[in-house]
N, C-alpha and C positions, 0 to 999 in steps of 0.2 A: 566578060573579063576573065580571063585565066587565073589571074593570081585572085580574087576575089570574087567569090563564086556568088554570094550572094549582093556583091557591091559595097559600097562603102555609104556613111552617112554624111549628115553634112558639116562633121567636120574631119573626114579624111578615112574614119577607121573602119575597121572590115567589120561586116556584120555579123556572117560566120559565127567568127571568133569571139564576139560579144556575144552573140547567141547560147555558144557553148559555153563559155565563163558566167554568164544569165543562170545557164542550166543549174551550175557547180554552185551557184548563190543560192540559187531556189530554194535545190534539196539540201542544202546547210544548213536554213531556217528552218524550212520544213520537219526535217527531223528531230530538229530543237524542239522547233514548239510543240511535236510531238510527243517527245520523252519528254519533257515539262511537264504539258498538262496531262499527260499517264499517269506521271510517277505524282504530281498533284492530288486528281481525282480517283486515283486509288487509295492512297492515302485515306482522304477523307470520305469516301466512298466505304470504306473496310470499316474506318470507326463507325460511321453511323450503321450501318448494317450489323454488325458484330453488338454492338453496348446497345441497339434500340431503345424505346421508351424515353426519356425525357432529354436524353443525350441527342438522339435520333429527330423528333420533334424541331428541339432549337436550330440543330445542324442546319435541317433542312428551311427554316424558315432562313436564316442566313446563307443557304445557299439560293432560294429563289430571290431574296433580296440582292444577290450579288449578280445574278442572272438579269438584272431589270436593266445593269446597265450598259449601254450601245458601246461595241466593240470601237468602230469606227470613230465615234466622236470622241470619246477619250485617248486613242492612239492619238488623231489629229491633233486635241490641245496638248499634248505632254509632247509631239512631235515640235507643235509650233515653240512650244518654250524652251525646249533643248537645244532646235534650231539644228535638226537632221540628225533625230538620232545614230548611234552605231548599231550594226547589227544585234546586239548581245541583245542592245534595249528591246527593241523592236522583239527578238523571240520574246524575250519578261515579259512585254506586254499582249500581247496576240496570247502566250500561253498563259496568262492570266486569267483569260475570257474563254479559255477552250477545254479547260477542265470541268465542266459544271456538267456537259453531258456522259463524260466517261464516269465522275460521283456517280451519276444517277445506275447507270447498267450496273457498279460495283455493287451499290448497295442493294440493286435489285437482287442480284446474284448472291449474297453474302446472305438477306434475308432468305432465299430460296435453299441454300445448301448447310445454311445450320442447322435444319428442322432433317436432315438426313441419317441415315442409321449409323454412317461413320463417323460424323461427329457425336451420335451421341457415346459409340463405342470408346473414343478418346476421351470425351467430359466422366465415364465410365470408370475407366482406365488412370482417373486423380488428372492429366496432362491439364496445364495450365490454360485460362484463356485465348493469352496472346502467342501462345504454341500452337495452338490447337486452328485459331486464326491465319498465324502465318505459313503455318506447316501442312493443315488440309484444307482450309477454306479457297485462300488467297490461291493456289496454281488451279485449281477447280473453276474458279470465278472469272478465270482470263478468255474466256476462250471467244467467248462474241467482241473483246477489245482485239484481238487478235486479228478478227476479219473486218474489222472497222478501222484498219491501222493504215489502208491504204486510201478510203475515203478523207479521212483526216489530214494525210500530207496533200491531197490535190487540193483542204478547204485549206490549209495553210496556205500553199503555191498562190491558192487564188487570193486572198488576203494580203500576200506581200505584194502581188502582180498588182492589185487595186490601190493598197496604200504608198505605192511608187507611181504608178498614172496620175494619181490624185497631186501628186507632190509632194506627200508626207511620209516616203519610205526612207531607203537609202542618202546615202547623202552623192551629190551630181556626180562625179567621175565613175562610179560603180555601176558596170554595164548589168541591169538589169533587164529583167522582161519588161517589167511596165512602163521602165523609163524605154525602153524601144518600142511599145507600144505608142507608150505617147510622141514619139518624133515619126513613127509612122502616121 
């Protein structure tokens, strides 16, 4: 077909162009839930690594505690009782559950780059903790979130792409991947 290069489905419309409006959904969510669970698990990533000791301890036992639970079945029950969330929701919650491993590299990093000669030259120098934190620690500490930034939007991609197959993403007129997965 000329005017429909990839065909139409079965109720009339082009693929294509559902394809490419798919695309433009994808990486809207994608990037959501990416700066979501960044700007999240940096957050709390910085405090536990920065104040350690008993701050550091509890964090972490509520963040393995918050880690225990299934991304998947929680979207689904808040999906089924919403009754098709909007997009907004859907990044809230996907980026909910995807900060827990950006926490862990920050605090790795924060712990690894306070014991360095420049911050101690600034603790030195009188400069404040949370200066000294957001001013040398924090651009020092990005740099493996950095290279992890593109692995994260294909697990989001594939996360929205799963919870629209499933049934519990989008709501039905919004050409998604999954929902074209699934009529495929």
């Amino acid at each position: 077909n000329s005017v429909n290069w990839l065909g139409t489905d079965d109720r009339g419309r082009d693929v294509l162009a559902r394809l490419v409006y798919g695309f433009n959904i994808s990486m809207t969510f994608a990037l959501g839930v990416v700066g979501l669970a960044y700007l999240i698990g940096v957050v709390v990533g910085a405090i536990l690594g920065m104040c350690g000791g008993l701050v550091d301890l509890i964090g972490l036992r509520i963040v393995e505690a918050w880690s225990g639970m299934p991304l998947f079945y929680t979207v689904m029950i808040i999906s089924s009782v919403v009754a098709r969330p909007p997009l907004w929701l859907l990044v809230a919650l996907v980026a909910a559950f995807s900060w827990i491993a950006v926490s862990y590299y920050v605090r790795g990093e924060f712990l690894r780059e306070k014991s360095r000669d420049y911050v101690m030259a600034a603790v030195a120098l009188g400069e404040s903790r949370w200066w000294i934190m957001v001013r040398h620690i924090l651009p020092n500490s990005l740099t493996p979130l950095l290279s992890l930034a593109p692995i994260a939007i294909s697990g989001a991609i594939s996360a929205l792409v799963a919870l629209d197959f499933l049934g519990f993403g989008l709501p039905v007129p919004t050409p998604s991947w999954g929902e074209l997965l699934d009529q495929g």
